[in-house]
N, C-alpha and C positions, 0 to 999 in steps of 0.2 A: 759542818759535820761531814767525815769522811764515811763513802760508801765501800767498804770492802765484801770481796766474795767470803761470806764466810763456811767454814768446812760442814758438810751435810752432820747430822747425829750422830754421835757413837753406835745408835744401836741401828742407823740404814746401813753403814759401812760395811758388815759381814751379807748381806742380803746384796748389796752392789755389787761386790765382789765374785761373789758367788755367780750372780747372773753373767757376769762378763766373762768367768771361768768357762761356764755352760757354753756358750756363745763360741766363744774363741779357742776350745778344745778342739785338738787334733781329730778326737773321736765323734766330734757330732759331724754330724751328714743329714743331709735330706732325706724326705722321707723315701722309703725303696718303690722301684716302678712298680705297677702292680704286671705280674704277665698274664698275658693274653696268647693264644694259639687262632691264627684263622683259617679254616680249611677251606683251598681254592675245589674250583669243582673241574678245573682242567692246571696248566703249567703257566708258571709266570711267562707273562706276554702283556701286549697292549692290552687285554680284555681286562685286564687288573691294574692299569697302571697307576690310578687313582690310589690305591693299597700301597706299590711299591714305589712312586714318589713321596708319601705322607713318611716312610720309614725311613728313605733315603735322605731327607732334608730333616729328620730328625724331630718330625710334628708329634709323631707318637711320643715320644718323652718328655715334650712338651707340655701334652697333657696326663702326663705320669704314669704313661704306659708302655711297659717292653713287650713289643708285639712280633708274634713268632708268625711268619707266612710258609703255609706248604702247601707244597702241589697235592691234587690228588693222588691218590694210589693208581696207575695206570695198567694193574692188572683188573683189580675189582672196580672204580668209578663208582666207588658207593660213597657218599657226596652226606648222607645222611647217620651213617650207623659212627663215627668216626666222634661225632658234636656227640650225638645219645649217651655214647660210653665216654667222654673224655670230659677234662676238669678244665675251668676258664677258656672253651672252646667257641670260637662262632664259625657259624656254617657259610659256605655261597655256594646256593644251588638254586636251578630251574624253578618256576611257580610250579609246574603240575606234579613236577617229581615229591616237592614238597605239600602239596593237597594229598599224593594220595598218601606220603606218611603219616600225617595227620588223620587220614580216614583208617588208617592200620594203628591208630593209639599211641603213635611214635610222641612223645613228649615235648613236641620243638614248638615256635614260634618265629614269625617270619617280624622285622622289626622296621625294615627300609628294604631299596632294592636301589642297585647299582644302575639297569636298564630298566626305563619305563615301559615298555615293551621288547615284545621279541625278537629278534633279529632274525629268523626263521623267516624265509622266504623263496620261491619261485623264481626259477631264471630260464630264458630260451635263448638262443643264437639271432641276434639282430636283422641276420641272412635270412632267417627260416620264416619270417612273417608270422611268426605265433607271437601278437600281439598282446595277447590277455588268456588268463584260465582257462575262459570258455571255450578257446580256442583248442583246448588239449584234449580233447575225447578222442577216442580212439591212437592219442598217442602214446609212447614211451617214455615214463617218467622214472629217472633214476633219484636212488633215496637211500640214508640210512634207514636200518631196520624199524628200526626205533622212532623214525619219521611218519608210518604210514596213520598214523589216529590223527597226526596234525594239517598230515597231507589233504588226508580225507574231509577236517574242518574246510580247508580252502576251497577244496571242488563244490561241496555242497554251497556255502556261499554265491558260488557262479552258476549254479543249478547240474551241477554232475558228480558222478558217484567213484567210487573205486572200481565198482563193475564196469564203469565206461573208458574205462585207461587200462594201461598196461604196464606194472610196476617190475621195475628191475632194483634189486640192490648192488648198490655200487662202493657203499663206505667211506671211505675219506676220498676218492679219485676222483679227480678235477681234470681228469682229459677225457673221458668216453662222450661230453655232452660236444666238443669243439671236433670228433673225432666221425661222427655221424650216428654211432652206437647208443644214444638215446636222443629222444626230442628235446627234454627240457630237463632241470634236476633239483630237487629241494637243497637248498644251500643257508649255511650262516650266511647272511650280508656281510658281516664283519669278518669273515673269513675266507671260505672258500671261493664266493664272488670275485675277493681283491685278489688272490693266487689268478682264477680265469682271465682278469681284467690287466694282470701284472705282466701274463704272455701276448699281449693285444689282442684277445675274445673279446669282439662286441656284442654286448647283452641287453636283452630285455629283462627290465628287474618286475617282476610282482612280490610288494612285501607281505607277509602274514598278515601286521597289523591292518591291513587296509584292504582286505578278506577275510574278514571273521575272526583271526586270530589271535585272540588279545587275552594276553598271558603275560606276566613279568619276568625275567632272565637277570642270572647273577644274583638272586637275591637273599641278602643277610639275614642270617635264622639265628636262633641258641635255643638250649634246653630251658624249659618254661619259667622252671627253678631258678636258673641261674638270670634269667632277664628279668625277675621278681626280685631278687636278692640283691642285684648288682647293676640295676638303670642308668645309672647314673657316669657307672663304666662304658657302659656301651654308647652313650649318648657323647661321652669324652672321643670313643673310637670313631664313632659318624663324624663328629666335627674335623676331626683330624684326616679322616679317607677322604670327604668332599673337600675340604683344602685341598688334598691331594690331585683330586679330579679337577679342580680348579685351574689349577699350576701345570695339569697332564694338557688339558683344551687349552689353556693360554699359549702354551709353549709347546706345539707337539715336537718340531725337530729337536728338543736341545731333548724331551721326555725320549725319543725313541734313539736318540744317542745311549743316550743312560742304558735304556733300556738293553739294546744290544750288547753294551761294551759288558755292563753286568750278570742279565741275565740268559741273552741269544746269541751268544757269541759264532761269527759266522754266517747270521740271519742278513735277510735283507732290510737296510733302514729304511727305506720309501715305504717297503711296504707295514711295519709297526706306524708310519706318520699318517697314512693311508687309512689304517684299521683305526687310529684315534679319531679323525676326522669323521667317520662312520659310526664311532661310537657316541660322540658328542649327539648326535643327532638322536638317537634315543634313549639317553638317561635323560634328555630335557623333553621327552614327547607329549607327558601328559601336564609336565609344568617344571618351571625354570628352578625350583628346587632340587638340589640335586639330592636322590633318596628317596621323594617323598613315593608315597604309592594311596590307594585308591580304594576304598571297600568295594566300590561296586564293579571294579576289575576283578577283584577277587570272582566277586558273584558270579561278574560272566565267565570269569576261566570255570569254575566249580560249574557250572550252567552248560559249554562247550565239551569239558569230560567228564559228562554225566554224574557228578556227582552231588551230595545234599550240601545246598548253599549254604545249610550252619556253618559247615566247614570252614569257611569263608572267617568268620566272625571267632572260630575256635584259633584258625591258623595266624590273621590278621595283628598285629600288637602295634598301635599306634603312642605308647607313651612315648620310645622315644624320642619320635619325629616330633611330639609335642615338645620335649624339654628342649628341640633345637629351635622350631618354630613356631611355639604357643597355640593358640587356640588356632590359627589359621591354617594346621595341619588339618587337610579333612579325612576323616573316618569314612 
């Protein structure tokens, strides 16, 4: 007996057909990216490089997302009103900035955080023998404005007050503390330290976190609505930004290549490979997941700026840290 292929039914023939048309038409495409907007809360730099290598190796489309990066607005640095009003928006902004939105009814949620703590911290001249905080009473401590409630967190931790120092504001200037014109000066670590540190200023570092200040920085927010509605996007976004951050610490020199040729043109490279090396160090502070964040951080930033620990729990959203890392995300 001969085995021949014999031809399918008359009546599959138009149903095969038909699928292979679907299939192999000019006009089918995949399905469209969904877009996404993230509002940084300063300028692309190393602080974000995690964001702008995920986009640049093209992870975001990968996981079906056209994802829009912008700087802050550099007149207002409002970090918050920008997500409230805007559609498929996520935020990165400070912990405390984002507690007290939330204590003003602001409708966000915080879902991960880039840094596990804060980079804010204390520095003196290595010359000048002010080896620690306590050391600073009655001296001259240069600050942004907007520094002195965290400043003041760290003095009381070493048992002194604002009344026992002498605050000058300086702003962004990275020469008064090398120049004699103050004692010591609250600084990013991942910032303004490496500028000091890049002219050969030998410094003494005191970090926040290791003086009372324990608060989250960089951290990923969106409107409550839309991280209710849409988890599963965002959970797509997180995996793609920590790949990013992944590939940003694996590789800082080829990352702050990029960085510059794209976004700094002009900047100094050492110093973006510098500021990633600085940052590795505290997105993994409180654990080698990168993102994850902490209730009872929450508690104590809520606890440190006076305000009601609900807060905590209202601002808090741990689902999507769970869709990344299951149950062993801790709340």
């Amino acid at each position: 007996m001969r085995f021949e292929q014999q031809p399918p039914p008359k009546r599959t023939r138009p149903l095969l057909c038909l699928a292979l048309a679907v299939l192999f038409h000019p006009l089918a495409k995949a399905e469209p990216l969904v877009p996404i907007t993230i509002q940084l809360d300063w300028i692309a730099n190393a602080q974000f490089a995690g964001l702008l290598v995920a986009k640049e190796k093209g992870w975001y489309a990968q996981q079906g997302l056209d994802v829009t990066i912008e700087p802050v607005n550099q007149t207002t640095l409002d970090t918050v009103t920008p997500v409230v009003k805007g559609r498929n928006l996520i935020g990165c902004a400070d912990g405390m900035v984002l507690l007290r939105a939330r204590q003003a009814n602001q409708p966000i949620q915080a879902f991960a955080t880039t840094l596990q703590a804060s980079p804010l911290g204390i520095v003196t001249l290595r010359s000048s023998h002010l080896t620690g905080i306590k050391d600073l009473a009655g001296k001259t401590i240069g600050l942004h404005a907007h520094d002195r409630p965290q400043l003041d967190i760290m003095l009381k931790a070493n048992g002194l007050s604002l009344d026992q120092v002498k605050v000058k504001e300086i702003g962004d200037d990275v020469t008064s503390l090398a120049a004699g014109l103050i004692d010591a000066q609250v600084v990013y670590l991942i910032d303004e330290k490496l500028a000091m540190e890049e002219k050969g200023i030998e410094l003494n570092v005191f970090p926040g976190y290791a003086n009372n200040y324990s608060t989250y920085s960089q951290v990923y927010f969106a409107r409550t609505d839309f991280l209710e509605s849409h988890r599963e996007v965002l959970a797509k976004f997180l995996t793609a930004t920590n790949r990013g951050w992944e590939e940003a610490f694996a590789h800082p020199n080829e990352t702050a290549a990029m960085l510059v040729s794209r976004y700094l043109p002009g900047k100094d490279l050492n110093y973006q490979v510098r500021s990633l090396e600085e940052l590795r160090h505290f997105a993994t502070l409180e654990s080698p997941r990168l993102g994850e964040m902490r209730l009872a951080t929450w508690k104590k930033s809520c606890a440190l700026f006076h305000l009601d620990p609900a807060l905590a729990n209202q601002l808090a959203n741990f689902s999507v840290l769970r869709a990344l890392y299951g149950k062993g995300a801790q709340p």
